[in-house]
C-alpha positions in Angstrom: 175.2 41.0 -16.6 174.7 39.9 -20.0 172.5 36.9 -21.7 173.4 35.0 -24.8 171.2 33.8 -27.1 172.3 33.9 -30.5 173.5 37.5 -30.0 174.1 39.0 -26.5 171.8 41.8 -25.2 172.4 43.8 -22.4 170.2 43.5 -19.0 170.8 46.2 -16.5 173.9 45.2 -13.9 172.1 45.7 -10.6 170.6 43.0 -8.4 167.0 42.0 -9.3 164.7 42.4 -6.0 164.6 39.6 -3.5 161.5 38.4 -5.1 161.6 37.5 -8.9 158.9 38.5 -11.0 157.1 35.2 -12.3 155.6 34.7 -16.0 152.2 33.4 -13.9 151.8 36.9 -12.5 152.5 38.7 -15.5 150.1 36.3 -17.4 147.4 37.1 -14.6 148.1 41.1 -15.1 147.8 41.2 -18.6 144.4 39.0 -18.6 142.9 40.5 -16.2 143.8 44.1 -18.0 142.1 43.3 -20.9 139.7 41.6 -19.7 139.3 44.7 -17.5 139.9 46.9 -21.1 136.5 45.1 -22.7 134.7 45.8 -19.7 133.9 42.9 -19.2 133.8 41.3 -15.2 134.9 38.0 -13.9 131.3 36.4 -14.3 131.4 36.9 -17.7 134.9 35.3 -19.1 134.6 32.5 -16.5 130.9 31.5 -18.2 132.5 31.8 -21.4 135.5 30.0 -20.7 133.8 27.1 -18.8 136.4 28.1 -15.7 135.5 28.4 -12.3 135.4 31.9 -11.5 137.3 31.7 -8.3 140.1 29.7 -10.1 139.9 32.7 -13.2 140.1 34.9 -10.3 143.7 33.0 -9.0 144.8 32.9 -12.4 144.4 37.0 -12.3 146.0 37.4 -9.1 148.6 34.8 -10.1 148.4 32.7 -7.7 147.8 29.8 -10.1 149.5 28.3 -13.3 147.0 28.0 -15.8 147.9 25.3 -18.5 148.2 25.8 -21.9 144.3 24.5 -22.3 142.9 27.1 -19.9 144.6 29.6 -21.3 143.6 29.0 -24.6 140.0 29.0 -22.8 140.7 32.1 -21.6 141.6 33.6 -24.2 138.9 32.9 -26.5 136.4 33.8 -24.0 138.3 37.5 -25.1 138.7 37.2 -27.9 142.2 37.7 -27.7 144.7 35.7 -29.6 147.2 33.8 -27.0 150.0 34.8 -28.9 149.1 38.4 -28.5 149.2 37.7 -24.4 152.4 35.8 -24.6 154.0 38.4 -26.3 152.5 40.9 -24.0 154.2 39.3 -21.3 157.6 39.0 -22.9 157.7 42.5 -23.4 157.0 43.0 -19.5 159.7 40.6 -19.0 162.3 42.6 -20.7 160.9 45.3 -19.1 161.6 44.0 -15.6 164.6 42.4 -16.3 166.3 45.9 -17.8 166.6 44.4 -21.4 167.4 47.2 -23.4 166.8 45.3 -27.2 164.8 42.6 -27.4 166.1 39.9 -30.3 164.3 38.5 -33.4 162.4 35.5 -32.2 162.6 34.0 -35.4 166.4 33.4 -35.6 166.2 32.2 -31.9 164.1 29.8 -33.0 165.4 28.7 -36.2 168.7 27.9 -33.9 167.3 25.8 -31.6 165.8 24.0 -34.3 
């Protein structure tokens, strides 16, 4: 199968397990492995954020979908740009999804302008 998006990239042809992987649990992964990373624990980011710590604790586990606010939140309280996780996560995703060159964001972006 192949995707196009201003240039076609190849994914891998098989079928992709049952369940999908979803952005909110590769989000939760890469927080939670930084946050892990700084050694810092749960206590301390949801204090800093101003989160609950069961709800940081979801977000993790990716069980929830954090908006763009607590994210930000969450970030800071890392001191971790939130472009640096988003991109994290888009290299996962190609990962998972057998994408073998990832494209230039830029022009993508610049066409759907």
């Amino acid at each position: 199968m192949s995707v196009r998006v201003g240039r076609v990239f190849r994914m891998r042809s098989q079928e992709l397990p049952v369940k999908p992987v979803l952005v909110r649990e590769l989000i939760g992964e890469s927080l939670r492995e930084e946050r892990v990373s700084q050694g810092k624990t749960l206590r301390d980011v949801s204090r800093k954020a101003r989160v609950s710590l069961g709800y940081l604790s979801e977000v993790e586990r990716g069980q929830k979908e954090a908006s763009s606010e607590l994210l930000a939140a969450i970030c800071a309280a890392l001191d971790l740009p939130l472009s640096v996780v988003l991109n994290v996560v888009r290299e996962k995703m190609a990962v998972y999804e057998g994408v073998t060159a990832l494209p230039s964001v830029r022009p993508m972006a610049q066409a759907a302008a």
